[in-house]
NUZARO-259683 format. One record per atom (N, C-alpha, C): residue in one letter; x, y, z. Coordinates in steps of 0.02 Angstrom, whole numbers, plus 50000, padded with zeros to 5 digits. Example, Ala and Ser with C-alpha at 12.3 -4.5 7.8 and 13.67 -1.06 7.14 Angstrom:
2
a506604971650390a506154977550390a506604983550390s506424988850354s506844994750357s506455000250394
END
This chain:
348
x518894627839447x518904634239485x518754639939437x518394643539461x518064649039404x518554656639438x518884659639382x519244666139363x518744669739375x518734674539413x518454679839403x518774687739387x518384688539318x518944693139283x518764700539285x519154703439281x518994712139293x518384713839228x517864718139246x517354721039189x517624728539182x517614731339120x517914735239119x517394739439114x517384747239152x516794750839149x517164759539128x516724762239104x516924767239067x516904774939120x517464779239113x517214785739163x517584789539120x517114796639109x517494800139071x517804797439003x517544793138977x517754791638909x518184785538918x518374785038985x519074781838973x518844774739009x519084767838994x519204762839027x519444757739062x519044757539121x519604758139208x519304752339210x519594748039282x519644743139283x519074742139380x518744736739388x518314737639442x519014740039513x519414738739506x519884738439552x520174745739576x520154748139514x520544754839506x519994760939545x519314757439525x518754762339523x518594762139618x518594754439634x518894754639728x519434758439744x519804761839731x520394765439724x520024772839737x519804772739672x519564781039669x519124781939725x518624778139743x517994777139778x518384779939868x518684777539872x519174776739929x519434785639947x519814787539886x520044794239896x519414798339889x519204798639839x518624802939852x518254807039888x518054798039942x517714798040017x518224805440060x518984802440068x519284804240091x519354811140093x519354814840041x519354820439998x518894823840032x518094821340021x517624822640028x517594827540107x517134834940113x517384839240185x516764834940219x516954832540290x516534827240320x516194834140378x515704831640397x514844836640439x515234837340503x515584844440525x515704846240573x515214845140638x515494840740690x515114841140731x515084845940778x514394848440831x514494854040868x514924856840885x515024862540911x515644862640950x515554861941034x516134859441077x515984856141132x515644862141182x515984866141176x515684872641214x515034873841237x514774872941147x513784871541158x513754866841180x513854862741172x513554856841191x513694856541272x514284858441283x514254859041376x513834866341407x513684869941379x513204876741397x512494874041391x512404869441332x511514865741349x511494860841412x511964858341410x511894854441465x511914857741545x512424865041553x512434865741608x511744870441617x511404873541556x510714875541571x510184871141588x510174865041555x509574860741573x509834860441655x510434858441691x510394858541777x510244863441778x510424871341782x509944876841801x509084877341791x508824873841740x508104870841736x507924868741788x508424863141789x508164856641846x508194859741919x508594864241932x508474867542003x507994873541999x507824875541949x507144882541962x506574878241962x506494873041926x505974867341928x505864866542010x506364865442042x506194863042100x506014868042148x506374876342143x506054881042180x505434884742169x505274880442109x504704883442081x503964882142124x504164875342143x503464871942177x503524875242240x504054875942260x503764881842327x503474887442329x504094892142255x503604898042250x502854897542227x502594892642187x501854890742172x501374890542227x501664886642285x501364889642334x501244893442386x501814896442388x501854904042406x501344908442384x501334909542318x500834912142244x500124911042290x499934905642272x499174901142294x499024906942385x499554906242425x499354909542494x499104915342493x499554917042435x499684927542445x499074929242395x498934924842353x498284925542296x497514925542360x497424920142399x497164918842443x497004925242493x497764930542523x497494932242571x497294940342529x497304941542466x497394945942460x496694947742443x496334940242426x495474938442408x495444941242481x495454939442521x495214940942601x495324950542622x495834952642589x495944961142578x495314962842553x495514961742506x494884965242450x493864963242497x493984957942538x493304954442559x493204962042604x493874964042645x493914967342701x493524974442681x494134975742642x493894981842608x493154984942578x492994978942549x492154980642512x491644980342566x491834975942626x491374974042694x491394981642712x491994986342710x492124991242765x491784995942735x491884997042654x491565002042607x490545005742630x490334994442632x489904992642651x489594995242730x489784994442747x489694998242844x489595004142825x489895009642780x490015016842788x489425017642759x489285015642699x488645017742674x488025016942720x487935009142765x487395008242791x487175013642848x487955014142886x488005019442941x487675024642928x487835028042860x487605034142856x486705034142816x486565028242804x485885026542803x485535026842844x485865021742889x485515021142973x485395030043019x485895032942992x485885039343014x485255047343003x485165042642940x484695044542885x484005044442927x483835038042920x483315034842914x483065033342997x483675036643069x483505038343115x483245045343125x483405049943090x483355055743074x482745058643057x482325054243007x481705056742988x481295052643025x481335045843078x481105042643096x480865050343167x481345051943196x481335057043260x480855061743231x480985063243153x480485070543150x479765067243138x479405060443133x478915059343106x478705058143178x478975057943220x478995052143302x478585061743319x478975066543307x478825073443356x478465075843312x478215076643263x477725076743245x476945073843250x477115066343281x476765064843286x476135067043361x476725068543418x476885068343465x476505074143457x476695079943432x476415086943423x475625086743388x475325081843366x474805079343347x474315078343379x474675077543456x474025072343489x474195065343492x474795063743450x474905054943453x474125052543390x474175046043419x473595041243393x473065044243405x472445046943460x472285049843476x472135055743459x472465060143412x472485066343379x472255062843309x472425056943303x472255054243215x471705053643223x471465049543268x470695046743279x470265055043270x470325056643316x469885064443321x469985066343247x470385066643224x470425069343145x470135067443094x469975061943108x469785055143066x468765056043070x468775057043140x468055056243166x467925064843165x468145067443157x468085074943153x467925078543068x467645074243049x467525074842971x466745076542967x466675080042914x465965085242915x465485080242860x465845076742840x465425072242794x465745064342774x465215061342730x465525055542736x466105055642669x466235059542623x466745059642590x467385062242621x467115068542664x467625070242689x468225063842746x467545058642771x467795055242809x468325051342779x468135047642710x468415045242681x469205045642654x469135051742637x469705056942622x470155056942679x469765057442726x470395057942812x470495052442816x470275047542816x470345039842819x471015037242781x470935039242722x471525037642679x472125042242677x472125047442710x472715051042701x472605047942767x472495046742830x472685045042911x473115035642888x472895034742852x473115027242816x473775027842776x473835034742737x474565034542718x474925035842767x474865041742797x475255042542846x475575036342874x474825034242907x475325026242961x475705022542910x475545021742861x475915015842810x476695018142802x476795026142796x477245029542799x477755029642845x477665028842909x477795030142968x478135023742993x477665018042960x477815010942976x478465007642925x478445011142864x478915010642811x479575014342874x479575019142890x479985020542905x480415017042974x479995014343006x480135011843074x480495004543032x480165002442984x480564994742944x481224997542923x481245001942881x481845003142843x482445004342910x482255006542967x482685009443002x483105000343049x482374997543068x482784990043065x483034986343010x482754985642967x483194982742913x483914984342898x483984992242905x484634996742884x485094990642950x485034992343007x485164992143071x485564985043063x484824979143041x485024972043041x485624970942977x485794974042939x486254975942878x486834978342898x487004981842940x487264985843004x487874982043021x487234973543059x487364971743115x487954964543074x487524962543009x488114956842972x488304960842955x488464966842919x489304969642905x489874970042950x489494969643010x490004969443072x490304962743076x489784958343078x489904950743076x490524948843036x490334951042986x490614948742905x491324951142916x491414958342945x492074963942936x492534958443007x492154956343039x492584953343099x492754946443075x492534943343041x492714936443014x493084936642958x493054941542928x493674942342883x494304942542907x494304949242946x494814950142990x495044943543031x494884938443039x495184931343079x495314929343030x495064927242950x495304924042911x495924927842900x495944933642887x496594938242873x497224936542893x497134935742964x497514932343000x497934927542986x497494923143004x497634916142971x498064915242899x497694918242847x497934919242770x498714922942778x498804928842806x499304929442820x499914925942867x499694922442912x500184916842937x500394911542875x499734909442852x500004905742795x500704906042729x500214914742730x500664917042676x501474917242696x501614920142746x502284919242783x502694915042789x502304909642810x502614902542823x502994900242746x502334900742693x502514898242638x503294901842591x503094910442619x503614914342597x504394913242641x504334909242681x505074908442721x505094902742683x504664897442672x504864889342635x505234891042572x505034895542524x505214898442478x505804900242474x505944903542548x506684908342547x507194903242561x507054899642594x507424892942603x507704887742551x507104887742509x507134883642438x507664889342408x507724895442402x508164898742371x508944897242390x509014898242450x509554897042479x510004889642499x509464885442489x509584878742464x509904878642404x509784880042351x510004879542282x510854887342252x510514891142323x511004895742307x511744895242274x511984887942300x512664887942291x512864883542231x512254878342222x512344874442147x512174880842106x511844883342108x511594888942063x512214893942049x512414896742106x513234901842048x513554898642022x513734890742059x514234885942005x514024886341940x513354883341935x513174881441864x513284890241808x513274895441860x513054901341805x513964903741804x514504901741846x515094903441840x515534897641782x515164891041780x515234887741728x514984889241658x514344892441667x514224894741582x514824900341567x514824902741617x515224911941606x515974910041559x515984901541624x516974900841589x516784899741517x516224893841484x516064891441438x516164895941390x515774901441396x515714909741364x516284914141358x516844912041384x517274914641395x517664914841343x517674907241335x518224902041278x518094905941230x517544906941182x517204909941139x517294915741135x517244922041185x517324927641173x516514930541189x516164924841207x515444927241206x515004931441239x515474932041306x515034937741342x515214931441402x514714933341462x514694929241546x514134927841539x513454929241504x512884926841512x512594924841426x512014918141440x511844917441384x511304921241371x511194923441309x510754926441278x510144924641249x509564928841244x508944924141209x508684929941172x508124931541141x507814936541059x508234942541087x508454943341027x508634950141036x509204951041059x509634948341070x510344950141128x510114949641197x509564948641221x509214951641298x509604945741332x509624947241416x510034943441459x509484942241508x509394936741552x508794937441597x509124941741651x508594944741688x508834950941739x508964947441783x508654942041807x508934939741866x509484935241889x510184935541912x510684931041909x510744926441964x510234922341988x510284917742046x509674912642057x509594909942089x508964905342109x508294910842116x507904907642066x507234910542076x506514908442046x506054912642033x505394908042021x505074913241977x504544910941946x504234916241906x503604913341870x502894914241861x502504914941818x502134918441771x501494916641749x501244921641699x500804925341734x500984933041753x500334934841799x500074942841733x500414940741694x500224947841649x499484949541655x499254954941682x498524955941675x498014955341753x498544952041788x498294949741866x497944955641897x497284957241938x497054960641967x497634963542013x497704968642048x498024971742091x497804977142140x497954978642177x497834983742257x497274989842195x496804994842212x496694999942176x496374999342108x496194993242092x495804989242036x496244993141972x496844990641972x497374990741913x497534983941885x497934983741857x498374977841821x498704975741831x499084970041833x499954967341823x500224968441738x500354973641753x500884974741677x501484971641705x501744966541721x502444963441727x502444956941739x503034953841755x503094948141778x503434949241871x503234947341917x503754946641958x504124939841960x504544940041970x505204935541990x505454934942044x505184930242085x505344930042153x505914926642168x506364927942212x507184927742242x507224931642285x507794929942331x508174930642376x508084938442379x508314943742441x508384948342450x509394948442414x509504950742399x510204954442366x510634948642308x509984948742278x510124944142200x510214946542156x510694946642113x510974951742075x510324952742004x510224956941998x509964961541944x510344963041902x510404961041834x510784963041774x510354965741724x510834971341677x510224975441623x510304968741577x509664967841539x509474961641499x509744966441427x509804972341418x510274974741357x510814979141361x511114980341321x511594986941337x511274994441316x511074998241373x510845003341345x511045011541398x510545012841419x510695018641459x510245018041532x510405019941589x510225018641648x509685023541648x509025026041686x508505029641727x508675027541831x508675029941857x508915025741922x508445033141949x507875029441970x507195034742011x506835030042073x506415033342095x506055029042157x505375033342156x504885028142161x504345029942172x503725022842203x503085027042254x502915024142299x502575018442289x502415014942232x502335008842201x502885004842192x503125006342166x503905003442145x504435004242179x504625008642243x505235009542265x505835011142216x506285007642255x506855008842189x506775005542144x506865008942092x506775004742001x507165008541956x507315005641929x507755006341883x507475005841817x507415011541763x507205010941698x507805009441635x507925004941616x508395001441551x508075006341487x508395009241458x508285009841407x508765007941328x508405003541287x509075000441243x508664997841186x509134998241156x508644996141061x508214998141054x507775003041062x507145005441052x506505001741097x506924996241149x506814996741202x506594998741272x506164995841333x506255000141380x506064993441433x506474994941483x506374988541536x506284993041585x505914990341643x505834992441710x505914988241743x506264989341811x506614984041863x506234989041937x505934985241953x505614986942025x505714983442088x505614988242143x505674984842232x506504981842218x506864985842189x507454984542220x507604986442281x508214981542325x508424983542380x508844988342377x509334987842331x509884993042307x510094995242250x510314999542233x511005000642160x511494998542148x511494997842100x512334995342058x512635001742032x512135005241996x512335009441927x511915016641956x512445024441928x512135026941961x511725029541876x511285036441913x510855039941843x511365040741789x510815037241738x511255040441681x511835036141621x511985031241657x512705028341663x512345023141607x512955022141581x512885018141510x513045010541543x512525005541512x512704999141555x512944993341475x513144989141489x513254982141452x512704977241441x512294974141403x512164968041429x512454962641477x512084960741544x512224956141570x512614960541638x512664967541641x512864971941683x512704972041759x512814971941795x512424970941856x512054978341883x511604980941897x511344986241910x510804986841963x510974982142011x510524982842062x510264975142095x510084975242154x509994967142176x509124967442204x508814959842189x508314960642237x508094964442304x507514962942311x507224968942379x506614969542393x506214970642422x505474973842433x505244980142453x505604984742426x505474990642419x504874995242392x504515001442403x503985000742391x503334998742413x502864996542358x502454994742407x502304986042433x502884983742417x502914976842388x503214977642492x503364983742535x503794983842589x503444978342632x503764973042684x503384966742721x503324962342682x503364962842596x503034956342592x503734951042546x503514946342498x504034943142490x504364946042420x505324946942434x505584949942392x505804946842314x505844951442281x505544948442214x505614955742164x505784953942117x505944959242049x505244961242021x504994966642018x504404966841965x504854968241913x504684966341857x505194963741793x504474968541741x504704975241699x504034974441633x504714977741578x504374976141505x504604976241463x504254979241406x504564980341352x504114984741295x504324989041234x504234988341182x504464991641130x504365000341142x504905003841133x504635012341169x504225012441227x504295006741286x503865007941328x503025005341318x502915002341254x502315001441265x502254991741276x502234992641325x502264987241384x501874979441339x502274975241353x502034968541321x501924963241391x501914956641377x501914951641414x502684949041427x502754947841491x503704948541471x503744941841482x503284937441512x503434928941524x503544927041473x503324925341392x503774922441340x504184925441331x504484930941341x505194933841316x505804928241376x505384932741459x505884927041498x506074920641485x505744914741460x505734909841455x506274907841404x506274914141346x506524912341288x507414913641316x507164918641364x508194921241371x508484914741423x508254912241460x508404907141483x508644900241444
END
């Protein structure tokens, strides 16, 4: 039977025995400060955000096609509009071009007619002279005949703008039933999710609580998302609009009386005007947010708000009035206005 005997190995000068050195190895470990894991808090606030994901995910595909209708009928506006632009000009062509048609007609009339040309024509003292009458009796008619075309042509131009302006108007129709339909499916999808949706955001709040952290989570900057409930949103920064302007914003479509919170702590603007209705201007950190087509107030002028503050709820106020309610959301360093969809995305 073979001994197996201790090797003696050296630490610090000194020599220990393999046994002793399992010993040390042991405390050491022990000793040693072991990798704090998360704390549970986060880890239950990621999780109850990914379900708030998982339900805007799903109201999303409605509002997408909501989007697609109202994109649709608004192509059919604009068709209306340029058709109608179109009529006014021709009208007052046609008006034109009846106008000198009458004075060339009584003139002519005062001539002698055809008849008065001929004699004019044959009433020439020589054969240059004939010539000469020949070709001015030749502009004339060419003249005369230009004019009698232009006056049908105008007319037949007239007659499809009418065409065109009345078939728009049925598509209009139509596009707007669409749009409606899709904007109640929408409102429905909101109100579907309405009630998982405050759970999950009264569960972050307790989460936030424990901590000291505030009721809402935060994303760049301290910012809070403005909107506190079921809703939808894309990238329309730049989108054509009514008056050949822009989309400087994002809208955020939700429910009529969805709470609106300031995304910083700063100072209130609380004004109305006929684009925007009620809106509310944030001003904070060198900051400036605008909140539009609210239905109501929270906060009056002036008034110093919190992040995550409530200051007003969805609405369609403005000129957004009839159609589907929804935050115009813009943002911007001193006001000079950025793209606010990666900021949203990020506070979420």
């Amino acid at each position: 039977m073979t001994v197996l005997r201790d090797t003696p190995h050296t630490v610090l000068g000194r020599v220990i025995r393999p046994g002793v050195c399992l010993l040390l190895a042991v405390i050491l470990a022990l000793a040693a400060p072991m990798a704090s894991p998360p704390p549970a808090h986060a880890a239950n606030i990621q999780q109850l955000k990914s379900q708030l994901a998982g339900l805007r995910a799903e109201v999303q595909k409605a509002a997408d096609q909501w989007d697609a209708a109202e994109t649709r009928l608004e192509g059919t506006q604009a068709r209306i509009k340029a058709t109608n632009a179109r009529l006014k000009v021709e009208e007052k062509n046609l008006a034109k071009a009846e106008v000198q048609l009458g004075v060339r007609a009584d003139a002519l009339y005062r001539g002698g007619g055809e008849a008065g040309v001929v004699e004019f024509v044959l009433g020439a003292a020589s054969f240059e002279d004939f010539v000469s009458r020949l070709e001015y009796a030749t502009i004339i008619a060419s003249s005369d005949a230009g004019l009698v075309q232009g006056v049908k042509d105008t007319r037949a131009r007239l007659e499809r703008n009418k065409r065109d302006y009345q078939e728009a108007l049925t598509v209009q129709a139509k596009d707007a039933a669409t749009a409606k339909k899709k904007s109640d499916a929408m409102d429905a999808a909101f109100a579907a999710k309405k009630g998982q949706y405050d759970r999950v955001l009264a569960e972050i709040a307790a989460e936030l609580a424990r901590t000291g952290g505030g009721r809402y989570v935060k994303g760049p900057n301290g910012m809070v998302f403005p909107v506190q409930g079921p809703c939808a949103y894309s990238d329309t920064w730049g989108a054509a609009r009514s008056g050949g302007r822009r989309h400087k914003g994002t809208d955020i479509m939700a429910s009529r009386g969805t709470p609106c919170v300031a995304t910083m702590s700063g100072t209130v603007d609380v004004h109305y005007n006929s684009l925007g209705g009620k809106s509310i201007t944030l001003s904070a950190g060198g900051w400036k947010f605008y909140y539009a087509h609210l239905d109501s107030y929270a906060v009056s002028n002036g008034a110093r708000v919190s992040a995550g503050q409530l200051i007003g709820r969805v609405g369609n106020t403005g000129n957004a009035a009839g159609g589907a309610c929804h935050l115009h959301f813009q943002m911007g360093p001193g006001g000079n206005w950025v793209d606010p969809y990666p900021y949203l995305r990020q506070m979420q």
